[in-house]
N, C-alpha and C positions, 0 to 999 in steps of 0.2 A: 551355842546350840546348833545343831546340826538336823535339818530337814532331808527325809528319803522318800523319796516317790519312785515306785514301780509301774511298769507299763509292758503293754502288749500281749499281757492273756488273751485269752476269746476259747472259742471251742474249735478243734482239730480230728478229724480221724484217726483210727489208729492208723501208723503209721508215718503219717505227716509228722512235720516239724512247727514249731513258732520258737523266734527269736523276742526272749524277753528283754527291757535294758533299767538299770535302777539308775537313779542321779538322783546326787549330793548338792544339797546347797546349805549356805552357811557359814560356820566356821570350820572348813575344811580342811585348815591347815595341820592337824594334827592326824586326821584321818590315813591310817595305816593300813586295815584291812579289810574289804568291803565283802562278806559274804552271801548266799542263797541259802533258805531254809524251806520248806513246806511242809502242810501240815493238813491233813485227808480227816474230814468228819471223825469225830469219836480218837483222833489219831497223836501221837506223842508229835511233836513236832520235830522233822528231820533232818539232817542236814546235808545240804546238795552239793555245795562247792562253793569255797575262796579264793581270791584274790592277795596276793600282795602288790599294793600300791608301787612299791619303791621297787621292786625288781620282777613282778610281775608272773610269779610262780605262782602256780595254782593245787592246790590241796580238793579232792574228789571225793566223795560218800559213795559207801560200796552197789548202792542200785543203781546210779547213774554212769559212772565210769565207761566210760567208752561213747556214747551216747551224747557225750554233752561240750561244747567248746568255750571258752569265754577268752574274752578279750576286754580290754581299757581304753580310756582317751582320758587324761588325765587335767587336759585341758578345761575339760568341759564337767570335769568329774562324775562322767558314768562309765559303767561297767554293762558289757550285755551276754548274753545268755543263747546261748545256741542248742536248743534242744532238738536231736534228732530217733527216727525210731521212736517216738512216744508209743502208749500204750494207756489202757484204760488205771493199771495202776498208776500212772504220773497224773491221776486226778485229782488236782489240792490245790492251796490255794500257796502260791508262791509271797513268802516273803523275803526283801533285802533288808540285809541292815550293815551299819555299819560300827567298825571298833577304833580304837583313839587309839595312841603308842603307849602308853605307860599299859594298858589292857592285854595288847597283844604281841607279847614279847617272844613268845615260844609256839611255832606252827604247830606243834600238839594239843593245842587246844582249840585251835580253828574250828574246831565241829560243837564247841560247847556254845552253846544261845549265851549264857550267861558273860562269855568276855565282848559282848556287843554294845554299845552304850546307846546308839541310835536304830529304831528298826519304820521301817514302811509301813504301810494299811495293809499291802496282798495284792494280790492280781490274781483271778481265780484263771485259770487252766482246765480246761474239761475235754476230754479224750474220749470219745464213742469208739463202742466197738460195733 
């Protein structure tokens, strides 16, 4: 079993940034791909950016792209989140989760919720304009 905890929401101006970070604890040894999703009231839930564990390329969702950095420590198994430019759209509640290896064999699927076997509670993010 594999524990996700997210951290570092709060509320931002437009404009401003927060660095969010998710960390893994557990059985982590199989853990392959640790992504970002959110998900705005009334809203399909989206997907932001992954991670791969083992060579550290990262896969973007088309609203965020450009905007956003991530990075790993693998030691400590988290992963954080660098969002800059926010805006009142990036108002949602961030979720991490993460995927085992047999799940995520093929980076084409990286944006589907469904190849994730572990996910977090959220971190809400609120963006005023």
């Amino acid at each position: 079993q594999v524990q996700v905890v997210e951290s570092g929401g709060g509320l931002v101006q437009a404009g401003g940034s927060l660095r969010l970070s998710c960390a893994a604890s557990g059985r982590t040894s199989r853990s392959n791909v640790m992504g970002w999703f959110r998900q705005a009231p009334g809203k399909d839930r989206e997907f932001v950016v992954s991670i791969n564990l083992s060579d550290g390329r990262t896969y973007y969702g088309d609203s965020v792209k450009g905007r956003i950095t991530t990075s790993r420590d693998n030691a400590k198994n988290t992963v954080y989140l660098q969002m800059n430019a926010l805006g009142p759209e990036d108002t949602a509640v961030y979720y991490c989760a993460v995927g085992t290896s047999s799940r995520t064999i093929f980076s084409a699927t990286y944006h589907l919720p469904a190849i994730y076997d572990y996910w977090g509670q959220g971190t809400q993010v609120t963006v005023s304009s």
